[in-house]
PLY file of the C-alpha trace (Angstrom):
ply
format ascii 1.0
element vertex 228
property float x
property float y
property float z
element edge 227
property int vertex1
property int vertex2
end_header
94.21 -4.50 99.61
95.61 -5.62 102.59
97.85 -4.19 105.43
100.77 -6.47 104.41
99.87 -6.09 100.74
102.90 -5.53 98.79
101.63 -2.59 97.01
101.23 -0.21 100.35
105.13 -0.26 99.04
104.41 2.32 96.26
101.72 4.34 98.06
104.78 4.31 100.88
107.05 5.91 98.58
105.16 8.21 96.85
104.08 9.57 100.19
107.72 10.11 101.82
108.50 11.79 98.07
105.36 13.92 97.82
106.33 14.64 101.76
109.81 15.40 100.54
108.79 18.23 98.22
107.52 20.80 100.72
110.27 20.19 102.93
113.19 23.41 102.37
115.81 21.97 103.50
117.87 20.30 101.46
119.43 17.78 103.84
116.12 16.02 104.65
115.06 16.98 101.61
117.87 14.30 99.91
117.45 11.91 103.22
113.44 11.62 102.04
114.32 11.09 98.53
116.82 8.34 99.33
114.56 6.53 101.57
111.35 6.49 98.57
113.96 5.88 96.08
115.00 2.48 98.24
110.88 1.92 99.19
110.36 1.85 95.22
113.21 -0.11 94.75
111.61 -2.70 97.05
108.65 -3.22 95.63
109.82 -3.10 91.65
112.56 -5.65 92.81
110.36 -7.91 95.22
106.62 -8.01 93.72
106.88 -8.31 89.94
107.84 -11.44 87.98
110.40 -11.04 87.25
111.72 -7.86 88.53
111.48 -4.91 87.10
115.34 -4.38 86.60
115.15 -1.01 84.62
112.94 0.53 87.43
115.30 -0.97 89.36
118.71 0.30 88.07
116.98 3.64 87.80
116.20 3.44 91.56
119.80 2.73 92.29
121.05 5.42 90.23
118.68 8.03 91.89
119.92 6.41 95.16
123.88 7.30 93.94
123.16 10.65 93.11
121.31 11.82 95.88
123.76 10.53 98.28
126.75 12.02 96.21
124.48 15.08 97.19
124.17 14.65 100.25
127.41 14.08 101.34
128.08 17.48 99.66
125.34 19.34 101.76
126.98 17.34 104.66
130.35 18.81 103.78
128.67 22.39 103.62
127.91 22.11 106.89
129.96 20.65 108.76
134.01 20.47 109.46
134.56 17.29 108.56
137.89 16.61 107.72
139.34 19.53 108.26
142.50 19.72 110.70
142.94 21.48 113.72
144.39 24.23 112.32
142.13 24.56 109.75
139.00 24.65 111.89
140.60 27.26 113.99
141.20 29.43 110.92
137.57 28.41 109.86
136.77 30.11 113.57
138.63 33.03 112.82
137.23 33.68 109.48
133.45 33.71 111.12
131.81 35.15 107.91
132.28 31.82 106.04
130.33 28.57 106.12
132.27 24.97 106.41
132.04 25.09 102.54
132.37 28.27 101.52
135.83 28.34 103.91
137.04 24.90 101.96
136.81 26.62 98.89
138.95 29.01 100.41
141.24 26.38 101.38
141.73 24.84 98.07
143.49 28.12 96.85
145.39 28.51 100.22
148.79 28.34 100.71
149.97 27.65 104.47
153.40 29.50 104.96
155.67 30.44 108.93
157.68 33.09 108.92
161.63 32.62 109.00
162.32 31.64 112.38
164.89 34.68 112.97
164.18 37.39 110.29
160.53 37.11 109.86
159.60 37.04 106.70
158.29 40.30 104.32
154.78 40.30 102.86
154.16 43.68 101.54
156.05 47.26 99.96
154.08 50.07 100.75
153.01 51.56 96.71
154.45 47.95 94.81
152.18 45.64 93.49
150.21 43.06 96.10
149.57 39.67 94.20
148.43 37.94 97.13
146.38 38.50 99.81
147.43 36.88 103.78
145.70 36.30 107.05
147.53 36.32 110.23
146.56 33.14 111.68
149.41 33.04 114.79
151.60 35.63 115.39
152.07 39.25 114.50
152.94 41.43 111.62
155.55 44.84 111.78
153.33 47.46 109.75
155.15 50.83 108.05
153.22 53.33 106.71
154.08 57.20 106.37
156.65 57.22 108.85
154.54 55.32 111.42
155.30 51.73 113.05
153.15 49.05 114.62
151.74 45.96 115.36
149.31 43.75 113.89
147.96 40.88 115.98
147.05 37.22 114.97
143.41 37.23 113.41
143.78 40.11 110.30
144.24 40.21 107.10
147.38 41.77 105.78
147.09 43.31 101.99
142.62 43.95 102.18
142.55 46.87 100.75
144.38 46.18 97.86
142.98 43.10 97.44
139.68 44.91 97.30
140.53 48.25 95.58
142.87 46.05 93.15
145.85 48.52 94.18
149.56 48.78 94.98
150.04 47.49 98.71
149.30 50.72 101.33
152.11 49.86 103.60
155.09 48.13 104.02
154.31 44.56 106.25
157.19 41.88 107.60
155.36 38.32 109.55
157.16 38.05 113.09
159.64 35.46 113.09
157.73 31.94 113.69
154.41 33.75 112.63
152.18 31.33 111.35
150.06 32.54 108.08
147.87 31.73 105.20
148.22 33.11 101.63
146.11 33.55 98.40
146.81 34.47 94.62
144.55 37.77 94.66
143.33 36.70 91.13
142.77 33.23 92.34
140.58 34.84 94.67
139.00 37.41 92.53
138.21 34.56 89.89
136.19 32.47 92.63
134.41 35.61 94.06
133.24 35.77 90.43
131.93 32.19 89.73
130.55 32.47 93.75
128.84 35.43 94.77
128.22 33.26 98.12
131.78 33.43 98.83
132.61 36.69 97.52
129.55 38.00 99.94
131.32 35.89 102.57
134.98 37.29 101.71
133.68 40.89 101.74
131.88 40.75 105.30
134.90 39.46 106.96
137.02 42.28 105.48
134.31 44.34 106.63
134.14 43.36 109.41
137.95 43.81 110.26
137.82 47.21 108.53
135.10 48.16 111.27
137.29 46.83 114.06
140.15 48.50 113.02
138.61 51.76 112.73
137.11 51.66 116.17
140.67 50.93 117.49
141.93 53.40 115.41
139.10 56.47 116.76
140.20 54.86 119.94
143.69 55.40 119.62
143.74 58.53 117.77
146.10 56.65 115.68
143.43 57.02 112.55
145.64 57.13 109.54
148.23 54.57 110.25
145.57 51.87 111.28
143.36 52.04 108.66
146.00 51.64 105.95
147.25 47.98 106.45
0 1
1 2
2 3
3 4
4 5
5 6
6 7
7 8
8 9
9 10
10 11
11 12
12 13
13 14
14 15
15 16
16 17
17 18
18 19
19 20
20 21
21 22
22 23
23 24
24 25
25 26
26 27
27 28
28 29
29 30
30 31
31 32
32 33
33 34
34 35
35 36
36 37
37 38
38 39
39 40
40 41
41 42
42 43
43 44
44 45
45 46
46 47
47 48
48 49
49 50
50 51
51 52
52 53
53 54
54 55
55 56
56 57
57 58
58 59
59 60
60 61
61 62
62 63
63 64
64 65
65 66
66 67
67 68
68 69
69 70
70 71
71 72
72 73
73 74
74 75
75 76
76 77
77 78
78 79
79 80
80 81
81 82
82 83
83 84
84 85
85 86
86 87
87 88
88 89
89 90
90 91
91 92
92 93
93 94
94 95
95 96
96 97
97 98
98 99
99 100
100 101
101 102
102 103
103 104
104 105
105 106
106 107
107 108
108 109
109 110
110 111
111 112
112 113
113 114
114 115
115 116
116 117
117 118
118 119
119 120
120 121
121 122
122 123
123 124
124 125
125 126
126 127
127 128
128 129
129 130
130 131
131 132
132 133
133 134
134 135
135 136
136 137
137 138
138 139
139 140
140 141
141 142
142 143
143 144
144 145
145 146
146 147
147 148
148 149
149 150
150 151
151 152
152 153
153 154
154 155
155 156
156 157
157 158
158 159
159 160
160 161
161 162
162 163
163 164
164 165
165 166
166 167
167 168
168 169
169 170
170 171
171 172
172 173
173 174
174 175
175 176
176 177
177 178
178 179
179 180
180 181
181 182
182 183
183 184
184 185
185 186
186 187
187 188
188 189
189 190
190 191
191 192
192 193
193 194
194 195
195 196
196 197
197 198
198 199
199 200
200 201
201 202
202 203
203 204
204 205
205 206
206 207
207 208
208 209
209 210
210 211
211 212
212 213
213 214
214 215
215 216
216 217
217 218
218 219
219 220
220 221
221 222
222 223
223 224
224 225
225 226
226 227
């Protein structure tokens, strides 16, 4: 066998594939299997006569659904895409990876607050369907006879999206306030059939949660804080 012999075209292939295997990540894992897949393809479609044209459809399809894999992986990982606003509520909600978040942002719904009345997301002890980060803007917070402010970056309606429960206080988006909302079942229903993104979900409320309590200690404004 020569250097130039067409068969080094198989030994090729199987050697990127077999190379391909021990590799963990699944980007270069698909990029290796491609590349053997078109290497195979090569030789079944150049060196037999004729062709091998079912080894060589098979190659193709292999090709196809590796790439549709890839691009997948690709969209995982990166913020392709997305929109300027969406990448910078992507930034905001750090837990989440590109594809986790644009699962996320299939179920989102992109609302501003009435320009002059602001616009009223919660009743303290009434039923919370939805659940709503603040993405620009503030939100007016009542609870047990307290008033405040909730800057851009929180979620309004956590805890009873997590305990399942009537809202905890009473919530109004600034006028021009610029928010995101989700059907808390929606929500629930994904964390379900993705633990990934329910894990993801969870650590940014916990996160938040944390935050707010150290404020709160802070303040020595415990109670009010801690029940948004």
């Amino acid at each position: 066998m020569t250097l130039l012999d067409p068969a080094w075209l198989i030994h090729l292939g199987t050697g990127l594939l077999l190379i391909g295997y021990f590799i963990r990540d699944e980007l270069k894992l698909r990029v290796m299997i491609i590349v053997s897949s078109l290497i195979f393809n090569a030789y079944y479609w150049l060196v037999p006569k004729p062709p091998l044209w079912d080894s060589v459809m098979t190659g193709f399809l292999m090709v196809a659904v590796n790439l549709w894999v890839l691009f997948q992986v690709l969209l995982d990982r990166t913020t392709f895409q997305l929109t300027e606003e969406e990448k910078r509520l992507l930034g905001a909600l750090s837990t989440f990876t590109p594809g986790q978040f644009r699962k996320a942002l299939k179920l989102a719904k992109w609302r501003t607050a009435d320009p002059e009345k602001g616009t009223p997301l919660t009743v303290q002890h009434e039923a919370c369907p939805s659940l709503y980060f603040i993405l620009d803007g503030e939100v007016a917070v009542e609870k047990g006879g307290h008033s405040f402010t909730v800057p851009r970056h929180n979620f309004i309606g956590e805890i009873a999206f997590v305990q399942r429960a009537p809202a905890s206080a009473t919530t109004r988006a600034k006028p021009g306030a610029r928010y995101v909302e989700w059907d808390a079942e929606a929500l629930h229903a994904l964390e379900t059939r993705d633990p990934a993104f329910a894990n993801a979900l969870k650590a940014r409320i916990a996160n938040e949660l944390a935050e707010k309590l150290r404020t709160s200690v802070k303040s020595g404004a415990l109670e009010p804080l801690m029940t948004t």
